[in-house]
N, C-alpha and C positions, 0 to 999 in steps of 0.2 A: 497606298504607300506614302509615307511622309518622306520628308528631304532631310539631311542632315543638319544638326543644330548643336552649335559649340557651344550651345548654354546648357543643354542635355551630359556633359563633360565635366566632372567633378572631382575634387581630391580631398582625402580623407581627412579633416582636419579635428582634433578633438574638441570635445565642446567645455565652452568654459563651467571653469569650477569644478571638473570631474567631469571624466571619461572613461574610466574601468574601475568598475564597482562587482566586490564579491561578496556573498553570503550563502549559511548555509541548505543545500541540497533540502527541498521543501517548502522554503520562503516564496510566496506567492509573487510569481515574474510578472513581469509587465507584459502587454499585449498589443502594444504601439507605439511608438518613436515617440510620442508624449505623454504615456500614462506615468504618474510617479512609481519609483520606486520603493519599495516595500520598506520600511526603518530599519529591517536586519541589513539591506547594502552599505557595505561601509568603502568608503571612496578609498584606493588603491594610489591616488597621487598622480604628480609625473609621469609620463610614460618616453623615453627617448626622442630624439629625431627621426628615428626610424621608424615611429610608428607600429604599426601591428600586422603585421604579416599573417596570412589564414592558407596554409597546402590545403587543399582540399580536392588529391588527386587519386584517381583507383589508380590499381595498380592489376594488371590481368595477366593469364597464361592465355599464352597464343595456340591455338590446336592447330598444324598442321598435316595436309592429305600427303600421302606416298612421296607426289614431286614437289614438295619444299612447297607449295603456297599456303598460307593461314586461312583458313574457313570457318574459323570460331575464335572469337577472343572469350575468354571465361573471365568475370570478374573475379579477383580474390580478395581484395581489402580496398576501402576507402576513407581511408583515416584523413582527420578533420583536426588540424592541430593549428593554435594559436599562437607564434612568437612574437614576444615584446621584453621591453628592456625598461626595469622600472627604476624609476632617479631618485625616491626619498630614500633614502636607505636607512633610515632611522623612522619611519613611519612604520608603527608598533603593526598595521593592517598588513603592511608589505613582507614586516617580517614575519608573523602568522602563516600568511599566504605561503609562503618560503620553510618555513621550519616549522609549524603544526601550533596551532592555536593554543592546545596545553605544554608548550616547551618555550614561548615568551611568555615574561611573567614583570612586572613591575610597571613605573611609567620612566618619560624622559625627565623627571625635576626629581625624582626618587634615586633613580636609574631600574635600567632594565639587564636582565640575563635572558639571554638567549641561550636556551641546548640544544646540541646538534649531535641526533645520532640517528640509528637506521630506523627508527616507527615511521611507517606509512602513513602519507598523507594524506587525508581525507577528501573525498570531492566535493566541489562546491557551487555553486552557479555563481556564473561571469555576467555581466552587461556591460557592452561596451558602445557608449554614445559618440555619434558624429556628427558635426554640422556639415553641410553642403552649401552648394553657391545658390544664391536666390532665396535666401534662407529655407534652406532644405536640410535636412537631416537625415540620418542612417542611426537604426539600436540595431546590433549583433546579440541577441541574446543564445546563452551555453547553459543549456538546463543543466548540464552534469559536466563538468569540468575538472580536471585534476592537474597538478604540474607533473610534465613526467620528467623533465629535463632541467636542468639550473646551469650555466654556464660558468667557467670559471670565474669565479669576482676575484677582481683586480683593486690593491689599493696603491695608489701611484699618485705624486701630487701634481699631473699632470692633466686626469680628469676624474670625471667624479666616477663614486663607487656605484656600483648598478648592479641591480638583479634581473639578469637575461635569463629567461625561465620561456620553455614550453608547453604551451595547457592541451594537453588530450582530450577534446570533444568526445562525449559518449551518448548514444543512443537515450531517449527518454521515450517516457511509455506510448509515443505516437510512430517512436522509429527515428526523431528528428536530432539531428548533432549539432544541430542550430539552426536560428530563426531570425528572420533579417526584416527588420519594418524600414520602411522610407517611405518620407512623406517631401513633398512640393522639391523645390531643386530642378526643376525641370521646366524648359519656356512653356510660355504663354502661348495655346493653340487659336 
């Protein structure tokens, strides 16, 4: 049994130069908190103060016997979803990500149009890098990603515009809805 160690104790900080990177479903993932990522990842920008929030809770039906006590919890879903709140709002990847890769079209010195109507988003894989204290790091990789939620965006000249989107994790041909490498960040034994 080891003892408790405050350097073992971390928070999620993103790593510089990019921290959530998406491309498309196929693009050969990384396979540890240091292998580069493939050229199809293209850097997603800022992400909030808030960070990146991961539910990753089942949810079960309780069977109970004749007098009220539960004797079976049955799993029914475990859904794996990723909320984050992205700050370029003019970074041509963020609006893709948002509104469907063939519905941005231009650049920022041209300009660009964005359409916005009901086509289905496409899924895509996510990486998302972290440093750690000690120089330690965390990658979340999302073989299969999709946003299923966008939050209201607000334009107010009191803070910036943001796309608050939720990514629905899905199953990949191992069964996995994500895959989490870490390496060092933790004391010295």
């Amino acid at each position: 049994m080891s003892d408790n160690n405050s350097l073992n104790v971390n928070a999620g900080k993103p790593k510089i130069g990019g921290a959530v990177f998406r491309a498309p479903v196929g693009t050969t993932l990384p396979t540890s908190v240091s292998a580069s990522l493939a050229a199809a990842f293209e850097n997603l920008g800022f992400i909030s103060e808030d960070g990146v929030t991961n539910s990753n809770s089942p949810s079960n039906t309780a069977i109970k016997e004749w007098g009220g006590a539960t004797v079976l919890d049955i799993q029914n879903e475990k859904p794996d979803t990723f909320k984050m709140a992205f700050l370029e709002s003019t970074n041509l990847e963020v609006l893709k990500m948002i509104y469907g890769d063939g519905n941005v079209t231009g650049d920022l010195t041209s300009g660009v149009k964005v359409e916005v109507n009901a086509e289905e988003l496409p899924s895509q894989s996510i990486v998302i890098d972290m440093v750690l204290q000690n120089e330690g790091a965390k990658r979340i990789v999302i073989p299969i990603g999709k946003v299923t939620s966008l939050s209201d965006i607000t334009y107010a000249g009191k803070d910036a515009v943001k796309y608050e989107v939720t990514i629905s994790a899905y199953p990949d041909s191992d069964g996995n809805t994500h895959i989490e490498y870490i390496k060092g960040g933790v004391a010295s034994n």
